[in-house]
Residue frames as a rotation matrix with the C-alpha (Angstrom) as fourth column:
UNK 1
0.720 -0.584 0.376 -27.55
-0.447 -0.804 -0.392 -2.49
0.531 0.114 -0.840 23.11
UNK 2
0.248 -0.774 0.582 -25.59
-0.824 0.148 0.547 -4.55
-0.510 -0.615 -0.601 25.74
UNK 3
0.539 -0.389 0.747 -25.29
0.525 0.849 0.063 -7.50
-0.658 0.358 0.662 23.28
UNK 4
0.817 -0.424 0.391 -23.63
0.358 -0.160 -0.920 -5.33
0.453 0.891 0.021 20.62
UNK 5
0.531 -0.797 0.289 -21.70
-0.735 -0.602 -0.311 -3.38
0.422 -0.047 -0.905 23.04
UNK 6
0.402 -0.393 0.827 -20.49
-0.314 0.789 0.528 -7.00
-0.860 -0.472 0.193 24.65
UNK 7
0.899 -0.100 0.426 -19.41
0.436 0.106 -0.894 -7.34
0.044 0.989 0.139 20.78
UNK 8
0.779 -0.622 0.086 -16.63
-0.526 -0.721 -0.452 -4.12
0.343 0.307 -0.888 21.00
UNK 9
0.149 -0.881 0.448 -13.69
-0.550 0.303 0.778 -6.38
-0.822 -0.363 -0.439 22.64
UNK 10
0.450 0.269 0.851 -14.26
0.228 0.887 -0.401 -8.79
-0.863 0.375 0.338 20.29
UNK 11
0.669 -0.288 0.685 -14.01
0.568 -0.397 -0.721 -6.34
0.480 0.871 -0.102 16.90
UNK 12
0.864 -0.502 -0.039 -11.26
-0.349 -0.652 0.673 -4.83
-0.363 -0.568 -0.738 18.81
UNK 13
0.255 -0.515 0.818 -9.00
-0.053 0.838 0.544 -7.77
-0.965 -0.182 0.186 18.50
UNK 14
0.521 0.350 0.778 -10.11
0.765 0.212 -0.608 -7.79
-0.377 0.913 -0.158 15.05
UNK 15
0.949 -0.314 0.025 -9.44
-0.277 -0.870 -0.409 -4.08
0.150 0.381 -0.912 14.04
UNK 16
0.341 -0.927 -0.156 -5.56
-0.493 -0.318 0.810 -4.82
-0.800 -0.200 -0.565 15.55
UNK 17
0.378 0.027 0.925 -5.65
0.467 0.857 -0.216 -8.11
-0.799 0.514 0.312 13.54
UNK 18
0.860 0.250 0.445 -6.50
0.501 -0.254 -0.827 -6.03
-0.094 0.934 -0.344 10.56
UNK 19
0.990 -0.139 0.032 -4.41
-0.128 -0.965 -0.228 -3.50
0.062 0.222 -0.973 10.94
UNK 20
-0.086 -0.977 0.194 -1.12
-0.427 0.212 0.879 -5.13
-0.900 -0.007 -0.435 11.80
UNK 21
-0.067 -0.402 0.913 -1.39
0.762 0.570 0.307 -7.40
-0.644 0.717 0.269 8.40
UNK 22
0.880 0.415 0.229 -2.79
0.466 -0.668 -0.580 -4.19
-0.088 0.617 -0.782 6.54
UNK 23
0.675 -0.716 -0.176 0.43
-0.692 -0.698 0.187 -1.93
-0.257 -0.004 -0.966 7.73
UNK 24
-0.273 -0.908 0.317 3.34
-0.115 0.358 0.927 -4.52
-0.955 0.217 -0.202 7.44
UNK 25
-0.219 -0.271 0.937 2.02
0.669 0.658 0.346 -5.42
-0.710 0.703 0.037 3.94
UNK 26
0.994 0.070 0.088 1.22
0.108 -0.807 -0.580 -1.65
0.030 0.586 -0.810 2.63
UNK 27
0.760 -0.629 -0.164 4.79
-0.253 -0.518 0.817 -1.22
-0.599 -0.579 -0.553 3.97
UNK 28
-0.251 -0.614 0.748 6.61
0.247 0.707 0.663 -4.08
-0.936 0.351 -0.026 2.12
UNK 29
0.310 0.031 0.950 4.58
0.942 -0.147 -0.302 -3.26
0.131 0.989 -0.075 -1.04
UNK 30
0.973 0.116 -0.198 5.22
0.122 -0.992 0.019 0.24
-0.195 -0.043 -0.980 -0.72
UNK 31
0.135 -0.970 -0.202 8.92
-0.524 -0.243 0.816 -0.60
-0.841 -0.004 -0.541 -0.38
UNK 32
-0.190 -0.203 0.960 8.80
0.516 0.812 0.274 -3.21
-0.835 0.548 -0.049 -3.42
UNK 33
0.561 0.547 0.621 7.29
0.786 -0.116 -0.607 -1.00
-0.260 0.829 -0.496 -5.25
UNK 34
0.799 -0.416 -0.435 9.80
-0.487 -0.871 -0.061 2.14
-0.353 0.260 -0.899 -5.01
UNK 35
-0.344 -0.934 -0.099 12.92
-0.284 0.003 0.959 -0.43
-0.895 0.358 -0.266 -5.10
UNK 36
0.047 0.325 0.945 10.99
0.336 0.885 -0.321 -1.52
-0.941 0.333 -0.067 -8.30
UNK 37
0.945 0.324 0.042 10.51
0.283 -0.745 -0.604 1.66
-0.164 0.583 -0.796 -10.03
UNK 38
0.754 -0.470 -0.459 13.92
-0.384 -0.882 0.272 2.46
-0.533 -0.029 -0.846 -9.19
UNK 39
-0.346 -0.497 0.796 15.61
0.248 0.769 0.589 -0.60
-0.905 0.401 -0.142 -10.93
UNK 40
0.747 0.222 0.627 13.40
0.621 0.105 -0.777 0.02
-0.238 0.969 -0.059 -14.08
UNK 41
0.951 -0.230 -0.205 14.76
-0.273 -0.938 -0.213 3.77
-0.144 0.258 -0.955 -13.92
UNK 42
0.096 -0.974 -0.205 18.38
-0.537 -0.225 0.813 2.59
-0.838 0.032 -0.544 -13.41
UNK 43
-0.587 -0.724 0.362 18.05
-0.394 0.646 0.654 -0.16
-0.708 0.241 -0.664 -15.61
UNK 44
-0.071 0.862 -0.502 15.74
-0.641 -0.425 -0.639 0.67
-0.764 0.277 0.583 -18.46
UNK 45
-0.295 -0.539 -0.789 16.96
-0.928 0.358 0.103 -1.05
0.227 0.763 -0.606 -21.03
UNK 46
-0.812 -0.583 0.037 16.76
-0.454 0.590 -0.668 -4.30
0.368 -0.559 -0.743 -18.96
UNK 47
-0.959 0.273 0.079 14.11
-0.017 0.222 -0.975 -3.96
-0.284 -0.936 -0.208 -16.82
UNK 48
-0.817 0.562 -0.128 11.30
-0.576 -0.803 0.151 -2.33
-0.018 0.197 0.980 -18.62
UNK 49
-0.477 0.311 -0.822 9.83
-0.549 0.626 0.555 -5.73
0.687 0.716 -0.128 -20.16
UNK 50
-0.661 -0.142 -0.737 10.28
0.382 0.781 -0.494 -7.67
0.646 -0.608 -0.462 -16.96
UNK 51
-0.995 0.022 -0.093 8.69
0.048 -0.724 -0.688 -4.62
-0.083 -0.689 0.720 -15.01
UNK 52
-0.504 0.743 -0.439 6.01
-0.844 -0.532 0.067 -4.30
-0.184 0.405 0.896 -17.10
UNK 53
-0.419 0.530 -0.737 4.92
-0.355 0.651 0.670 -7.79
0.835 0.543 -0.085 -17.24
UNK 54
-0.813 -0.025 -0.582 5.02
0.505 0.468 -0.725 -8.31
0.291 -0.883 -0.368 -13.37
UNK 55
-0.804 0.540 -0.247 2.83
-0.389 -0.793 -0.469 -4.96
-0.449 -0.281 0.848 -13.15
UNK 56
0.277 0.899 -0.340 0.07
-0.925 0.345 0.159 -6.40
0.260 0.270 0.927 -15.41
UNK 57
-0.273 0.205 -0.940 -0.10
0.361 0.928 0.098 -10.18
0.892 -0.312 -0.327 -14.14
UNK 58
-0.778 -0.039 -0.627 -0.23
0.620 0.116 -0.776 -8.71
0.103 -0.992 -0.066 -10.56
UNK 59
-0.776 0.545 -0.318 -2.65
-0.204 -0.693 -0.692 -6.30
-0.597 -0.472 0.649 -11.33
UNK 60
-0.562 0.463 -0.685 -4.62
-0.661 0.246 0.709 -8.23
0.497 0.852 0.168 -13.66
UNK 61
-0.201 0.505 -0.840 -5.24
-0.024 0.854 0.519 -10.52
0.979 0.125 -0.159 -11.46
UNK 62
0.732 0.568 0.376 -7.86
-0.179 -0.373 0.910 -10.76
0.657 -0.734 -0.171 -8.24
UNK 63
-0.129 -0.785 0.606 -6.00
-0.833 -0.246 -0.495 -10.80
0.537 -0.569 -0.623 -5.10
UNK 64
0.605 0.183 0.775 -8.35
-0.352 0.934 0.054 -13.87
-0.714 -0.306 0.630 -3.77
UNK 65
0.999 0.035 -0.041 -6.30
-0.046 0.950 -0.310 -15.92
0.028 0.312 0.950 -6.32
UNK 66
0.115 -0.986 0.119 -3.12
-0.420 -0.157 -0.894 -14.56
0.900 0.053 -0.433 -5.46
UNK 67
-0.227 0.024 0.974 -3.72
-0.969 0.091 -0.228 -15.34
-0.094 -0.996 0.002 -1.80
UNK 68
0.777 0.332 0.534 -4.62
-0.445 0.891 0.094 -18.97
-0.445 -0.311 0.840 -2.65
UNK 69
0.748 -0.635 -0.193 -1.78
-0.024 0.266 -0.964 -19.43
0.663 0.726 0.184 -4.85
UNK 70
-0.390 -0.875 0.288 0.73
-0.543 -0.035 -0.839 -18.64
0.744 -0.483 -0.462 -1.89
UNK 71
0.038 0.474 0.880 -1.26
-0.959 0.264 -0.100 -20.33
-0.280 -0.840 0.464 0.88
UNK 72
0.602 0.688 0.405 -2.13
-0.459 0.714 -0.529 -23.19
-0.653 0.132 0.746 -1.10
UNK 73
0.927 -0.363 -0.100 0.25
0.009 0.285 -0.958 -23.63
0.376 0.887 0.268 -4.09
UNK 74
0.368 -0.824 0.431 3.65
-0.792 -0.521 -0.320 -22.99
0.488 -0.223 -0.844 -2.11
UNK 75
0.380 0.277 0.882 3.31
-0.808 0.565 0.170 -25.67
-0.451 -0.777 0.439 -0.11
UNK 76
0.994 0.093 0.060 3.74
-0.015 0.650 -0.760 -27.84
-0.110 0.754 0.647 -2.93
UNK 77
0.664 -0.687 -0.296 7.07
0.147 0.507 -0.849 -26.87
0.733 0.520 0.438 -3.60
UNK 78
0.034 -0.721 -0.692 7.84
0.609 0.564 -0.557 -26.87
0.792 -0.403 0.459 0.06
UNK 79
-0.824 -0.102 0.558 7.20
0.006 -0.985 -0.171 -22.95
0.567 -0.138 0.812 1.23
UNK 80
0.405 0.846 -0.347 4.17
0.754 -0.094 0.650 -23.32
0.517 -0.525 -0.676 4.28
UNK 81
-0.933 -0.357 -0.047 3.48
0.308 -0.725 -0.616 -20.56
0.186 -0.589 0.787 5.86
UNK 82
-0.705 0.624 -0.337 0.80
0.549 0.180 -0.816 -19.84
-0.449 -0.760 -0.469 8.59
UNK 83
0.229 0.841 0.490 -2.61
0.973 -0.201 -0.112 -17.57
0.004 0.502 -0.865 7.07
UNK 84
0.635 -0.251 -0.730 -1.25
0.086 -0.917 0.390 -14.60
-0.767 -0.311 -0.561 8.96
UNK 85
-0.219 -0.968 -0.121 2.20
0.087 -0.143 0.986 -14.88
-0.972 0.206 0.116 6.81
UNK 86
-0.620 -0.003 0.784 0.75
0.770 0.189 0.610 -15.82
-0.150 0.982 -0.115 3.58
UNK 87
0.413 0.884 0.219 -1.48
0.909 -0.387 -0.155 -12.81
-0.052 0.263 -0.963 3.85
UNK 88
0.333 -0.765 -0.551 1.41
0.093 -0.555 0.827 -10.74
-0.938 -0.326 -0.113 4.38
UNK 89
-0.292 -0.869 0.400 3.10
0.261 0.330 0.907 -11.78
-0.920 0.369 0.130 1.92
UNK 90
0.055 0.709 0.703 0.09
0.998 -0.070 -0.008 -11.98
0.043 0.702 -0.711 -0.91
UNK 91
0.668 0.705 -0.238 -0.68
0.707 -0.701 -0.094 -8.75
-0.233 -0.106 -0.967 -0.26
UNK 92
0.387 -0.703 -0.597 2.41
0.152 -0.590 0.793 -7.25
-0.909 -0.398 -0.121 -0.25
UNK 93
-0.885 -0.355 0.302 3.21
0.331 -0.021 0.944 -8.43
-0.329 0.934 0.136 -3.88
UNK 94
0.036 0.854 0.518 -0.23
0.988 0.047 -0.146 -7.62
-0.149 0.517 -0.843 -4.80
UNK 95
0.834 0.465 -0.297 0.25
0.488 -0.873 0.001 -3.84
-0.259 -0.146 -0.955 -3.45
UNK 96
-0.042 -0.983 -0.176 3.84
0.351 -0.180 0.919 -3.86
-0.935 -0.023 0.353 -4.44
UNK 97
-0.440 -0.163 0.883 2.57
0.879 0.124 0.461 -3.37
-0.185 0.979 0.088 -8.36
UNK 98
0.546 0.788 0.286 -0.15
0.746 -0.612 0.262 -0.73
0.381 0.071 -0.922 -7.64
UNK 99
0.648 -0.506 -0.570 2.80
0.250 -0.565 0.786 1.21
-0.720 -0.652 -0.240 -5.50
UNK 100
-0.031 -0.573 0.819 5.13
0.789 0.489 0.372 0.77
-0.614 0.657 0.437 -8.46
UNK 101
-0.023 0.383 0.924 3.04
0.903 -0.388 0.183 2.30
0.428 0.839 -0.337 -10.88
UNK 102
0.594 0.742 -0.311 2.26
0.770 -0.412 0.488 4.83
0.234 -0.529 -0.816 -8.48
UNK 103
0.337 -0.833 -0.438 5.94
0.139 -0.417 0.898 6.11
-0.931 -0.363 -0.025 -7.74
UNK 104
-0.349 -0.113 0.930 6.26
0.924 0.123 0.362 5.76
-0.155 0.986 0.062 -11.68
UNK 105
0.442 0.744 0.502 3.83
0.771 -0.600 0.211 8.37
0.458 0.294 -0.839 -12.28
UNK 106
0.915 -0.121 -0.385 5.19
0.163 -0.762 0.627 10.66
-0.369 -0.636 -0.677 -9.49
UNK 107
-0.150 -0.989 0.008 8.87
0.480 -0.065 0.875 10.48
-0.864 0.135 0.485 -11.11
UNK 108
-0.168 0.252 0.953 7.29
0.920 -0.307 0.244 11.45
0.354 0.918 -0.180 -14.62
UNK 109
0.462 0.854 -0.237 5.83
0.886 -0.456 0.084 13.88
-0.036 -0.249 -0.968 -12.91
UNK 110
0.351 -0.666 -0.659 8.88
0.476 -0.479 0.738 15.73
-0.806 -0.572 0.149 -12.41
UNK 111
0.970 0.029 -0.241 10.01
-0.226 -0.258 -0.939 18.06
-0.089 0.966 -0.244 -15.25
UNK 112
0.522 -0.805 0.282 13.64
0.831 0.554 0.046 16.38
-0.193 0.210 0.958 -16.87
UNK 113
0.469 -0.487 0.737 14.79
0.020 -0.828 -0.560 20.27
0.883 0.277 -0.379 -17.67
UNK 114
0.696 -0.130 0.706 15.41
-0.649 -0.533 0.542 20.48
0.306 -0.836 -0.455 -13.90
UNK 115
0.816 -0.528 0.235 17.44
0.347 0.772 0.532 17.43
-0.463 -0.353 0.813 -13.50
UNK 116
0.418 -0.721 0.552 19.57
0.907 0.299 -0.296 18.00
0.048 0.625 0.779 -16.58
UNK 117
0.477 -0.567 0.671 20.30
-0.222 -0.817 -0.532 21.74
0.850 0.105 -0.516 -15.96
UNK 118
0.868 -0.169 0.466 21.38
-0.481 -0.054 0.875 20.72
-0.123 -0.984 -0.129 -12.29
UNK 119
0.611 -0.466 0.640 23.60
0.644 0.763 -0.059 18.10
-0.461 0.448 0.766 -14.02
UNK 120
0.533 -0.538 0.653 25.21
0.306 -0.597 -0.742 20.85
0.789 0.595 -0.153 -16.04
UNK 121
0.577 -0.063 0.814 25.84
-0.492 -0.823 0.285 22.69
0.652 -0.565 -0.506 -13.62
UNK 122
-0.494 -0.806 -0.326 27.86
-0.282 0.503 -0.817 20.15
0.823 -0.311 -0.475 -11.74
UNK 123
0.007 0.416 0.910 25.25
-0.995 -0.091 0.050 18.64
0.104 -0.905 0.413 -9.50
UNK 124
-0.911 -0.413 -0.003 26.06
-0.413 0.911 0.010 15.17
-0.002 0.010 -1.000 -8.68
UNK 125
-0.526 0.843 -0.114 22.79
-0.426 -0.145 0.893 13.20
0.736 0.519 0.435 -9.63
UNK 126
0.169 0.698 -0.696 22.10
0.720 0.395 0.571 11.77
0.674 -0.597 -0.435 -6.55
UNK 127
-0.829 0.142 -0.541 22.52
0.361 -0.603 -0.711 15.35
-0.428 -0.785 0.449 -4.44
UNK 128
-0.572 0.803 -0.166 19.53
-0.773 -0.460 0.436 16.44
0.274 0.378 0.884 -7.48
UNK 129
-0.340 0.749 -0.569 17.62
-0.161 0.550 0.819 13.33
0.927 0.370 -0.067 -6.88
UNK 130
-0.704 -0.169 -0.689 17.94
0.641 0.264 -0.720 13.96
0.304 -0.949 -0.078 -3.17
UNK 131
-0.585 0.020 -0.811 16.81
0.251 -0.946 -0.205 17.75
-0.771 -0.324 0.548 -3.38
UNK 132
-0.634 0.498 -0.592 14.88
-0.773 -0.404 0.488 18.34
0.004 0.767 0.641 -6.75
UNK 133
-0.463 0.445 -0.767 13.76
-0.547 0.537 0.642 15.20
0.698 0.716 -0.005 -7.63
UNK 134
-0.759 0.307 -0.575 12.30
0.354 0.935 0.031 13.29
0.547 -0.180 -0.818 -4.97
UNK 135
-0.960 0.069 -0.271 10.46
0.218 -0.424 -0.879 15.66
-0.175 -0.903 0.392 -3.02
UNK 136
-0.383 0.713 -0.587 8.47
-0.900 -0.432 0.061 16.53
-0.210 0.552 0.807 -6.17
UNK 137
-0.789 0.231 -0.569 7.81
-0.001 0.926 0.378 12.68
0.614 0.299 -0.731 -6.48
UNK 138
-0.889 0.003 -0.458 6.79
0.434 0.322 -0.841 12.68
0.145 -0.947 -0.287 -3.19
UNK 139
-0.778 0.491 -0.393 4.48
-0.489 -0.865 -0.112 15.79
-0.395 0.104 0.913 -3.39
UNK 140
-0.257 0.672 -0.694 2.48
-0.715 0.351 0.604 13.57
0.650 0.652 0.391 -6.63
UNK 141
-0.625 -0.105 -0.773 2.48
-0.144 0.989 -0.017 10.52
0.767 0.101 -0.634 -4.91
UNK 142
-0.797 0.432 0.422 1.28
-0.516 -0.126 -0.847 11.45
-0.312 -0.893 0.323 -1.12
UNK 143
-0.398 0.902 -0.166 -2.12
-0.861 -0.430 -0.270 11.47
-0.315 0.035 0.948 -2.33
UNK 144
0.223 -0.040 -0.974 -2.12
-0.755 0.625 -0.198 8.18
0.617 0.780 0.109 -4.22
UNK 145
-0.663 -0.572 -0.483 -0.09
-0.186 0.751 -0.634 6.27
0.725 -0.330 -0.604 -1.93
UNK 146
-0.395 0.799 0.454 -3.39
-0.789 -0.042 -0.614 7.00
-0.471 -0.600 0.646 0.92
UNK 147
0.011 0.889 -0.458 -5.35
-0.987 -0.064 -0.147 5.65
-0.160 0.454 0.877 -1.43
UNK 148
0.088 -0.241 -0.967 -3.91
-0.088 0.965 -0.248 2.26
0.992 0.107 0.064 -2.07
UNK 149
-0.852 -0.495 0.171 -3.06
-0.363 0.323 -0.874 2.12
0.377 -0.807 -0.455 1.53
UNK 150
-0.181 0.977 0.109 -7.30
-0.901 -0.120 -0.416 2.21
-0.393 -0.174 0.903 1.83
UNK 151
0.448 0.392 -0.803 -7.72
-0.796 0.585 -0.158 -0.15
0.408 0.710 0.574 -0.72
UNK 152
-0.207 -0.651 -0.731 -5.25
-0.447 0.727 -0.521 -2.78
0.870 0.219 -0.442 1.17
UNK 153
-0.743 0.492 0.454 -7.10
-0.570 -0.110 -0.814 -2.14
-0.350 -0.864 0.362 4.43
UNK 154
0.191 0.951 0.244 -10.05
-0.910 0.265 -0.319 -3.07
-0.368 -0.161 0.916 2.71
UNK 155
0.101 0.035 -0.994 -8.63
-0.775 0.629 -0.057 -5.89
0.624 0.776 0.091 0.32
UNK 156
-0.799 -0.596 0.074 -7.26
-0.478 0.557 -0.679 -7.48
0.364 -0.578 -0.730 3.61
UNK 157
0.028 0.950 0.312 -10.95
-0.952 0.120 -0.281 -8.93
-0.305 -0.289 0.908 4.19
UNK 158
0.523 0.354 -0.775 -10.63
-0.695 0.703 -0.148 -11.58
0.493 0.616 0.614 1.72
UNK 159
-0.551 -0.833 0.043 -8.09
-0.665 0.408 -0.626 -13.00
0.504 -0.373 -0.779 4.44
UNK 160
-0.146 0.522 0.840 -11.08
-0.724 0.523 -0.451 -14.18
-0.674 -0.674 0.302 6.66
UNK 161
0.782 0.332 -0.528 -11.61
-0.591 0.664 -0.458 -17.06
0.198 0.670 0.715 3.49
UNK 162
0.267 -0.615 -0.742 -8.28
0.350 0.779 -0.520 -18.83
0.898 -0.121 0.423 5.45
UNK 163
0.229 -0.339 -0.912 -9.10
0.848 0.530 0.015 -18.48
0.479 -0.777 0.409 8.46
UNK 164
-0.634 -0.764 0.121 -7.60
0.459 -0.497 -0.736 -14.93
0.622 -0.411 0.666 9.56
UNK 165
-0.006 0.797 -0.605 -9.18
0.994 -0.062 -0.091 -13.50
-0.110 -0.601 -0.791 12.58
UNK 166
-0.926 -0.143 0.351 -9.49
0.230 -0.947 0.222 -9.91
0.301 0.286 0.910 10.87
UNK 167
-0.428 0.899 -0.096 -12.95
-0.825 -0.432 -0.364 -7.69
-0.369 -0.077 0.926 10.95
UNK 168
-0.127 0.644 -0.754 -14.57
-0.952 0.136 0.276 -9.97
0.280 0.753 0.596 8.51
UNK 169
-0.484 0.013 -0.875 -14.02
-0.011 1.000 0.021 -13.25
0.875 0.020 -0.484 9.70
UNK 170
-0.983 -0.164 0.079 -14.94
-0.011 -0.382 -0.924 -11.82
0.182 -0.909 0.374 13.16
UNK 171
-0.549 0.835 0.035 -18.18
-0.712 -0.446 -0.543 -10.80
-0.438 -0.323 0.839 12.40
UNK 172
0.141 0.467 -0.873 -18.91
-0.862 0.492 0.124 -13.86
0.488 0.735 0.471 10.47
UNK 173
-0.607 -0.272 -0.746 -18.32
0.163 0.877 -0.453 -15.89
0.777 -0.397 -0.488 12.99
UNK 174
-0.826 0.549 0.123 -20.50
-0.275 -0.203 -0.940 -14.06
-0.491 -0.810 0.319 15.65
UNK 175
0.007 0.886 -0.463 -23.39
-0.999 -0.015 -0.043 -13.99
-0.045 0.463 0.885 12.95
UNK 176
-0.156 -0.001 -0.988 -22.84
-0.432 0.900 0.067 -17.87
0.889 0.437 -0.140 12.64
UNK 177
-0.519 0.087 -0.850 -23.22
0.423 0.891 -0.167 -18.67
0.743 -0.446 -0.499 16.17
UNK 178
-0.915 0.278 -0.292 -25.54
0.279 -0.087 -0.956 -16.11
-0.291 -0.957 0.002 17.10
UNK 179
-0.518 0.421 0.744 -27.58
0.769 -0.150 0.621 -15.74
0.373 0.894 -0.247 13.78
UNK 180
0.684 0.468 -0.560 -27.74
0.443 -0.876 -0.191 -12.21
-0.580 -0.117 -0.806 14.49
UNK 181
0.220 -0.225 0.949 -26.81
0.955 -0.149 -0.257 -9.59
0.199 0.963 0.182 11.20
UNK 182
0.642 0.370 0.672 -27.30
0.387 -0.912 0.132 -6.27
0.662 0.176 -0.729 12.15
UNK 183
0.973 -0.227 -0.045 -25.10
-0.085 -0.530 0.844 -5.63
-0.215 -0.817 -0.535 15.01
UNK 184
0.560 -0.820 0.116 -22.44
0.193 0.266 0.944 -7.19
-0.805 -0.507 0.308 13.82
UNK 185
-0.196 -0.543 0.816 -22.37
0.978 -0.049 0.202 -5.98
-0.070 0.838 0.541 10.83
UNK 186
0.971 0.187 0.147 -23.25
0.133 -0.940 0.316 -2.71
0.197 -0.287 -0.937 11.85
UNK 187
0.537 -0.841 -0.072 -19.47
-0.430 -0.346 0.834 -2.83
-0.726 -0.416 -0.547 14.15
UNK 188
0.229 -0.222 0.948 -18.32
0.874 0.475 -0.100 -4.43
-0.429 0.851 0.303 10.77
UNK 189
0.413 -0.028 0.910 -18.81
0.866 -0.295 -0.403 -1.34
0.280 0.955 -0.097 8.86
UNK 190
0.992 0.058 -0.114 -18.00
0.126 -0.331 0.935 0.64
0.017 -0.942 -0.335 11.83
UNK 191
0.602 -0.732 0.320 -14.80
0.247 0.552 0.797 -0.72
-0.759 -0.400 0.513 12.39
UNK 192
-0.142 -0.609 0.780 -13.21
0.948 0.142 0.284 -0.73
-0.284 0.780 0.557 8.48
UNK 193
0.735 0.455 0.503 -15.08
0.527 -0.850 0.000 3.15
0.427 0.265 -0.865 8.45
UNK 194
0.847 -0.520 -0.113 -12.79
-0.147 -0.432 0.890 4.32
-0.512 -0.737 -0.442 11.92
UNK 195
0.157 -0.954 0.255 -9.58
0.508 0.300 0.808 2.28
-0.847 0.002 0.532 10.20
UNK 196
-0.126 -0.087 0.988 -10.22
0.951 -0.295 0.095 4.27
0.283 0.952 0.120 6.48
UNK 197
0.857 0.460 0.233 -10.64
0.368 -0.862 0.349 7.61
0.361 -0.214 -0.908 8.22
UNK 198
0.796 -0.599 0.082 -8.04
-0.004 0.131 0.991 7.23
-0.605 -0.790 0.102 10.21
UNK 199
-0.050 -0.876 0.480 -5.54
0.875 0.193 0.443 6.63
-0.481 0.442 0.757 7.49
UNK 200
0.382 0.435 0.815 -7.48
0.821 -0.566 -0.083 9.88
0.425 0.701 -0.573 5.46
UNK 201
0.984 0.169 0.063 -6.69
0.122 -0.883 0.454 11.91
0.132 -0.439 -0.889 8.09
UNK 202
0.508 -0.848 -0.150 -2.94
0.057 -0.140 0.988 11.32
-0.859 -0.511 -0.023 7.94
UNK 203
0.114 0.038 0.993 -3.36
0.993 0.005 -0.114 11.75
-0.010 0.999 -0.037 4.06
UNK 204
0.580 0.696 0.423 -4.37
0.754 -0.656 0.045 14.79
0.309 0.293 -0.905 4.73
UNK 205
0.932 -0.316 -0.177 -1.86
-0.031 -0.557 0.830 16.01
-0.360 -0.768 -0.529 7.07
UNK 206
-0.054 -0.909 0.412 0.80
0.461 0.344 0.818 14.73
-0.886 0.234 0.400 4.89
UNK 207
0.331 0.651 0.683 -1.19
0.943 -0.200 -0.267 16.53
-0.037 0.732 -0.680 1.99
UNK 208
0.992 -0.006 -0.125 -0.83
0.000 -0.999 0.048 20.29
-0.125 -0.047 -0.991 3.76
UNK 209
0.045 -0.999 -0.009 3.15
-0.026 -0.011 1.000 19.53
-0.999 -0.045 -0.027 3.74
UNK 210
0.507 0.147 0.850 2.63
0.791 0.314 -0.526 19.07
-0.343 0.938 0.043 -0.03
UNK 211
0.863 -0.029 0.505 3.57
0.284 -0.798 -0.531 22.83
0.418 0.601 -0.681 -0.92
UNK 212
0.835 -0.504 0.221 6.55
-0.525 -0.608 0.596 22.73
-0.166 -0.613 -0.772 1.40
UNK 213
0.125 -0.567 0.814 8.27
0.400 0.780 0.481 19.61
-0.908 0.266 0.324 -0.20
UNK 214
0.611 -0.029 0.791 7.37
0.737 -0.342 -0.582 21.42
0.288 0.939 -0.188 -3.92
UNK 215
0.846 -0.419 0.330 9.25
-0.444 -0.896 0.003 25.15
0.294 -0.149 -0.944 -2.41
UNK 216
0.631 -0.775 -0.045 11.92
-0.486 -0.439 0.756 23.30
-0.605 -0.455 -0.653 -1.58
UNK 217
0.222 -0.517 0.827 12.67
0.622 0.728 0.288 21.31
-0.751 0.450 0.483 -4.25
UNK 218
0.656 -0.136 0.743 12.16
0.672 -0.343 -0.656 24.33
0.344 0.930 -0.133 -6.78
UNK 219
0.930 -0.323 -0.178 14.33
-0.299 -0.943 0.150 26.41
-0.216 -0.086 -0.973 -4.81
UNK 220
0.573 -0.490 0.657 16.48
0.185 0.859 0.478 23.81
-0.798 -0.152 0.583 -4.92
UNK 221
0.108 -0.321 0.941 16.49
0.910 0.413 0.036 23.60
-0.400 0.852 0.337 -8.44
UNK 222
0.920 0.049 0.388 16.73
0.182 -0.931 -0.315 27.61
0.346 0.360 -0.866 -8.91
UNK 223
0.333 -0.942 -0.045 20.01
-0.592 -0.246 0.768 27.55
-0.734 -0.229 -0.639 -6.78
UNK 224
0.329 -0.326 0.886 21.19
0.418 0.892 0.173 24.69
-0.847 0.313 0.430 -9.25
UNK 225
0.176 -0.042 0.983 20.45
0.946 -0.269 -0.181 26.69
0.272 0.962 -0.008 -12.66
C-alpha cells in the first residue's frame, strides 16, 4: 500500500499532463469543427466536396498514424514541433472531423419551417440563428460533444508512443523500472476513470439546461411566426 500510494504524485503529474493536451485539443477541434460546418453551410455549393473528403480521410484514418505523420513527416518539410505540440495539434485535426459531423447533425436537427417563417417575417437571419437556431443545435449536440470529448481523453494515450509524459507513458515507465503491473495499472485505470467521470458529470449538468435552451428557442420562434 505505501508503494502504490508513493505512486499518486507521480500519476498526478500525469493526469495534468493528460488533461492539459486533452482540453486545448478538444477545444481547437471543437472550434475547427463548428467554423467547419459553418463554411460548408455558408458555402455549400463550394465546400461540400472539400468538407466531405477531409471528414472521411480524418476519420478513416487511426489517429496513431495521424500523430506520426505530424511528428515525424513535418519535419521533412521543415515544421518540428516538440511531442507535446504535435499532439496538440494531431489531435485537434483528428477531433476537429468527429466535432464537424457532430454540429452537422445538430443543425439538421433543427426544423427549416422555423427559420424560413422567421425570415418572412422580417427576422434578420443572424438574430434567428442567434435565438432559434443555435440553441436547438446546441440542445442536440451537448450530449455528443461529452462524448467525443471522452473519446479524446482517452485517444490522448497513444501520445506516450513519443515520448509524452501522460497517464500511459507514466505507468509504463514505473512498470519498466519496477516490473511491478498491478499497482500501476490499477492508478492507470483509476486515473483515466476520475478524468471520464469528471467530464460526464459536466455532460450532465449541461444536459439538465437542455430543456431551457429548447423553451427558449421555440418561444423564440413563436414570437417570430
Amino acid at each position: 500500500m505505501d508503494n502504490l500510494l508513493a505512486l499518486v504524485p507521480r500519476f498526478a503529474d500525469a493526469m495534468l499532463v493528460t488533461l492539459e493536451v486533452s482540453l486545448i485539443a478538444a477545444v481547437l477541434g471543437m472550434a475547427g469543427g463548428f467554423a467547419l460546418n459553418a463554411l460548408r453551410l455558408r458555402y455549400v455549393r463550394v465546400l461540400a466536396a472539400p468538407y466531405g473528403l477531409f471528414v472521411w480521410l480524418i476519420r478513416g484514418m487511426p489517429y496513431l498514424s495521424q500523430l506520426m505523420i505530424v511528428y515525424f513527416g513535418l519535419p521533412v518539410f521543415g515544421i518540428t514541433m516538440t511531442a507535446v505540440q504535435a499532439t496538440v495539434v494531431s489531435l485537434a485535426i483528428y477531433a476537429s472531423a468527429y466535432f464537424a459531423e457532430i454540429f452537422r447533425a445538430g443543425w439538421a436537427s433543427v426544423p427549416r419551417g422555423q427559420i424560413e417563417a422567421a425570415q418572412a417575417f422580417g427576422v434578420s437571419r443572424w438574430a434567428a440563428f442567434r435565438a432559434i437556431e443555435l440553441p436547438q443545435a446546441l440542445a442536440f449536440a451537448v450530449p455528443l460533444l461529452a462524448n467525443q470529448i471522452i473519446l479524446v481523453i482517452k485517444e490522448s494515450a497513444v501520445a506516450s508512443i513519443i515520448t509524452v509524459p501522460e497517464l500511459t507513458m507514466t505507468a509504463s515507465d514505473i512498470v519498466a523500472s519496477t516490473y511491478t503491473y498491478i499497482g500501476p495499472y490499477a492508478l492507470l485505470i483509476v486515473s483515466y476513470w476520475l478524468l471520464t467521470q469528471a467530464v460526464s458529470l459536466l455532460a450532465q449538468r449541461a444536459t439538465a439546461m437542455i430543456p431551457f435552451l429548447r423553451n427558449d428557442a421555440n418561444k423564440a420562434a413563436n414570437k417570430a411566426t
